[in-house]
C-alpha positions in Angstrom: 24.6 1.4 1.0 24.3 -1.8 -1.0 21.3 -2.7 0.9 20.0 1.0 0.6 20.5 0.8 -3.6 18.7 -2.3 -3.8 15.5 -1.6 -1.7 15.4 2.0 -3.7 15.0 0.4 -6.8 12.6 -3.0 -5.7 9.9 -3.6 -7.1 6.5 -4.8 -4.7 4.0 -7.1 -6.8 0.3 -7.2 -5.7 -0.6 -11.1 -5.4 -3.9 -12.3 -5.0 -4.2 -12.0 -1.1 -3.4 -8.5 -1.1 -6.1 -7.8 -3.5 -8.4 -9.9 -0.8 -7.4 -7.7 1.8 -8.0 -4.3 -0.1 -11.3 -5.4 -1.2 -12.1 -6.6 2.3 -11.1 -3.1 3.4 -13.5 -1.7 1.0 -16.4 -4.1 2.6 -15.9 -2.8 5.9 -16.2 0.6 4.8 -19.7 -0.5 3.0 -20.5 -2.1 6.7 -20.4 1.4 7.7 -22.0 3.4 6.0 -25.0 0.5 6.4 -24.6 1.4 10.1 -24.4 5.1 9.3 -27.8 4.3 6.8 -26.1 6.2 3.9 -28.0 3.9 1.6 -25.0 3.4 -0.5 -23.2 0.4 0.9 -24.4 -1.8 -2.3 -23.4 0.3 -5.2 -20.0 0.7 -3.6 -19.4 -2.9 -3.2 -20.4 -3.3 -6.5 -18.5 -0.5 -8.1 -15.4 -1.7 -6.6 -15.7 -5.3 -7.9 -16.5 -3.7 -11.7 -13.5 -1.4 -10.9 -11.3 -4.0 -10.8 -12.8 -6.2 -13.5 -12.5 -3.1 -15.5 -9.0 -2.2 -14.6 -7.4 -6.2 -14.6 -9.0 -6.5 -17.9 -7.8 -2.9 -19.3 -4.1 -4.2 -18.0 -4.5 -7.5 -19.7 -5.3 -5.4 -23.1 -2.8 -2.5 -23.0 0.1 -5.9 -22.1 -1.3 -7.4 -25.8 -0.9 -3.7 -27.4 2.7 -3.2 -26.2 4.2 -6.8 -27.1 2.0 -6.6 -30.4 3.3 -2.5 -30.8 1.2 -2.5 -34.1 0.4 1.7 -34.6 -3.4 0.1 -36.1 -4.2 -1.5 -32.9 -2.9 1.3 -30.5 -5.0 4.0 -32.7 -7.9 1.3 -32.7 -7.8 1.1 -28.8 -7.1 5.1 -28.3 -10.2 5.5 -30.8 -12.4 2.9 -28.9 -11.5 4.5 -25.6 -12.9 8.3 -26.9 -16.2 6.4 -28.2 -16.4 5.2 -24.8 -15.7 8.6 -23.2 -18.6 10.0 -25.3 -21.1 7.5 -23.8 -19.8 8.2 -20.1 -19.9 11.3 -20.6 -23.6 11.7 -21.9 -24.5 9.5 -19.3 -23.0 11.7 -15.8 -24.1 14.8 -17.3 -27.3 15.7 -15.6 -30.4 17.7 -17.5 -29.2 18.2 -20.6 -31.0 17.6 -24.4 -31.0 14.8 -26.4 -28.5 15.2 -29.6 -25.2 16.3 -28.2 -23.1 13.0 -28.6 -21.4 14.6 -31.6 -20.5 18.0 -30.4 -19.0 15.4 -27.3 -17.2 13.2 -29.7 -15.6 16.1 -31.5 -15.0 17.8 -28.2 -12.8 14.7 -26.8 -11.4 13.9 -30.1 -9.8 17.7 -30.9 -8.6 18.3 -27.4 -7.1 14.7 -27.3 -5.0 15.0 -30.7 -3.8 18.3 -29.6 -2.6 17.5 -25.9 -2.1 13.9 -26.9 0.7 15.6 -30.1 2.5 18.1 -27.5 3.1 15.5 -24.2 3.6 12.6 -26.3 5.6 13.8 -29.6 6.6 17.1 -28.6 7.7 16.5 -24.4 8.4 12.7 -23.6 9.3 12.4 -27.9 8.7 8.1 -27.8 10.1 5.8 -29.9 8.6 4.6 -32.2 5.6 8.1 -32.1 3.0 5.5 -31.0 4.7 3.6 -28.3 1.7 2.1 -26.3 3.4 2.6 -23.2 3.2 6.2 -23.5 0.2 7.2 -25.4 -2.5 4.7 -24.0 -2.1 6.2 -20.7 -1.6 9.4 -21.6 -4.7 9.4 -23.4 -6.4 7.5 -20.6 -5.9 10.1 -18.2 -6.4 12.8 -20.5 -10.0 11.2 -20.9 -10.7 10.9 -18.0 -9.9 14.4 -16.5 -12.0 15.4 -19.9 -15.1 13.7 -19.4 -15.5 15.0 -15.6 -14.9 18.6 -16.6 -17.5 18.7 -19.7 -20.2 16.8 -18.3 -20.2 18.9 -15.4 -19.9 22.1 -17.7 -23.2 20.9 -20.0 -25.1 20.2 -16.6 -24.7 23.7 -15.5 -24.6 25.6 -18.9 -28.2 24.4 -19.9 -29.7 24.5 -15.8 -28.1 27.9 -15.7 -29.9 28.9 -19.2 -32.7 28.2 -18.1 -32.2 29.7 -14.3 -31.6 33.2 -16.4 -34.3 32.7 -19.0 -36.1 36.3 -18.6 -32.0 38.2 -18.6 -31.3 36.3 -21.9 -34.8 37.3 -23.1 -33.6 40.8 -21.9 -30.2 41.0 -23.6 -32.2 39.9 -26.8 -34.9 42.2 -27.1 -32.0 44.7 -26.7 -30.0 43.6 -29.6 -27.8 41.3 -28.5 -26.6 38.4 -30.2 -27.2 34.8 -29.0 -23.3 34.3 -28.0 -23.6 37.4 -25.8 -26.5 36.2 -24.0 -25.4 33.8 -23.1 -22.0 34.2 -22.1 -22.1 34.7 -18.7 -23.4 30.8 -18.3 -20.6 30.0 -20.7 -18.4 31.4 -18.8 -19.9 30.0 -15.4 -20.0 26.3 -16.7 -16.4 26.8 -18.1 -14.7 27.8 -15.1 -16.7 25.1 -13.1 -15.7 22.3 -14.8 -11.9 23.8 -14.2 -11.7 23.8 -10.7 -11.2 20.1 -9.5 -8.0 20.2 -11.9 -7.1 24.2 -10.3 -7.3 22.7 -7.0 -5.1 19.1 -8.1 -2.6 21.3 -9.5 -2.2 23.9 -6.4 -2.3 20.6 -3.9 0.1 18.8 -5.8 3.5 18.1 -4.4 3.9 18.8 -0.1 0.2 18.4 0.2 -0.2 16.2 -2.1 0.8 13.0 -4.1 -1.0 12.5 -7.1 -1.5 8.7 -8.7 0.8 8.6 -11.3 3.7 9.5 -9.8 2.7 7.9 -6.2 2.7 4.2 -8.5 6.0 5.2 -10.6 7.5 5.5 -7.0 6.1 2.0 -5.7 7.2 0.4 -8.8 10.5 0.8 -8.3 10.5 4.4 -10.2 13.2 7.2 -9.7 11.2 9.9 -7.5 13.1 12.9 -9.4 11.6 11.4 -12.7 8.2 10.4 -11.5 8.0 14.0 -10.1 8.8 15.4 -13.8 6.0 12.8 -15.5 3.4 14.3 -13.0 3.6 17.9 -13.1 3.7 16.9 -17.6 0.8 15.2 -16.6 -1.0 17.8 -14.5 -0.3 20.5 -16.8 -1.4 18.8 -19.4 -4.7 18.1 -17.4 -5.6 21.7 -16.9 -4.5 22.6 -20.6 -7.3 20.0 -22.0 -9.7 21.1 -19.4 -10.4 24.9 -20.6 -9.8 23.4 -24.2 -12.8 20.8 -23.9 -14.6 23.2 -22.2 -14.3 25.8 -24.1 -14.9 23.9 -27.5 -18.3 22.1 -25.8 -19.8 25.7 -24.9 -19.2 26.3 -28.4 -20.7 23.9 -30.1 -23.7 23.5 -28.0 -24.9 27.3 -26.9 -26.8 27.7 -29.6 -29.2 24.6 -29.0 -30.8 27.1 -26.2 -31.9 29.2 -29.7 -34.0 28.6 -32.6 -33.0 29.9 -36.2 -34.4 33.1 -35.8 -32.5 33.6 -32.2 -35.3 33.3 -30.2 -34.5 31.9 -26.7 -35.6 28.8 -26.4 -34.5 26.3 -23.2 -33.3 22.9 -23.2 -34.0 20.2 -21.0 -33.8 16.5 -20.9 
């Protein structure tokens, strides 16, 4: 029983040669696809190295945050983490007009206060409100979830515009207004963007074991508890999906119409 209680709670650390070995699995996956000709083998070598660049250096930062547990730097890093969210975002989604980093920016921003207020403040209630532990990650996977789900949402809102260019002309020349036209790619794009975080949400569990709670276990974590942060999490994830998306479609159907509500489509 002793020998039980003490594995249960140990804690594994990740030294350098384990890191060698998962990046050497990674570069015999790239071997293959070079034998496979997928024409992708150097991008994923590379990605992985800038991944974990990226992800040592984020650690690194979030470890000065919490021992300096200043509310100015945490806000400055959250803040600093949404402008870079803007600028990925922009950048995955595909055929889309020039101008929209704003509506992005307040997109992320609005959804991110409001889910960011009820987990944080509201559900795990941290002490002190801006405890760096709790609301850079939060806000990190919050982002991230965010960004997939609205770039894919503009990239099929303004292709599907312009895909239905002679209905909308229809529902115009009828009397409709320019929300009604176009709400049936509205509500397309919307419910696109929704289903990787539908399907992560259904899977979750038996089938199954997301990230967050897979590394709370590994770490030494209490399953029971690391089960309770994830489905927080998950819900949370769907919540500021339909909210992002919802609020992008609204601030950016009417670039597909001029003043006067003519139809007018929008491409890069």
């Amino acid at each position: 029983m002793i020998i039980a209680s003490h594995t249960a709670g140990a804690v594994y650390d990740i030294n350098i040669f384990g890191l060698s070995v998962t990046f050497l699995l990674v570069a015999l996956a790239a071997i293959l696809t070079l034998v496979m000709r997928l024409g992708i083998a150097k991008s994923m070598i590379w990605s992985t190295l800038r991944s974990l660049l990226q992800l040592l250096a984020m650690g690194y930062i979030i470890k000065y945050v919490i021992e300096a547990n200043d509310a100015r730097i945490v806000l400055a890093l959250v803040f600093f983490m949404v402008i870079a969210a803007v600028q990925i975002t922009i950048t995955r989604a595909d055929g889309i007009p020039r101008g929209l980093a704003m509506p992005v920016l307040l997109t992320l921003m609005i959804s991110v206060l409001i889910v960011d207020g009820v987990v944080s403040e509201l559900i795990i209630k941290p002490s002190p409100w801006y405890a760096p532990q709790i609301l850079i990650p939060v806000t990190g996977m919050m982002l991230g979830n965010l960004v997939a789900a609205i770039a894919v949402a503009m990239s099929r809102f303004f292709s599907d515009m312009k895909a239905r260019q002679y209905e909308v002309e229809v529902y115009l020349s009828m009397g409709a207004t320019p929300f009604e036209a176009a709400k049936p790619s509205i509500i397309a794009s919307a419910k696109l963007g929704l289903i990787p975080t539908i399907a992560q949400l259904a899977s979750s569990g038996i089938v199954l074991i997301p990230g967050m709670m897979a590394g709370q276990i590994m770490a030494g974590g209490d399953p029971l508890e690391a089960a309770k942060y994830q489905f927080v999490v998950l819900a949370a994830l769907s919540s500021i999906t339909i909210i992002g998306d919802t609020l992008i479609m609204m601030l950016i159907y009417r670039r597909c119409f001029t003043g006067l509500d003519q139809f007018e489509p929008r491409t890069a």
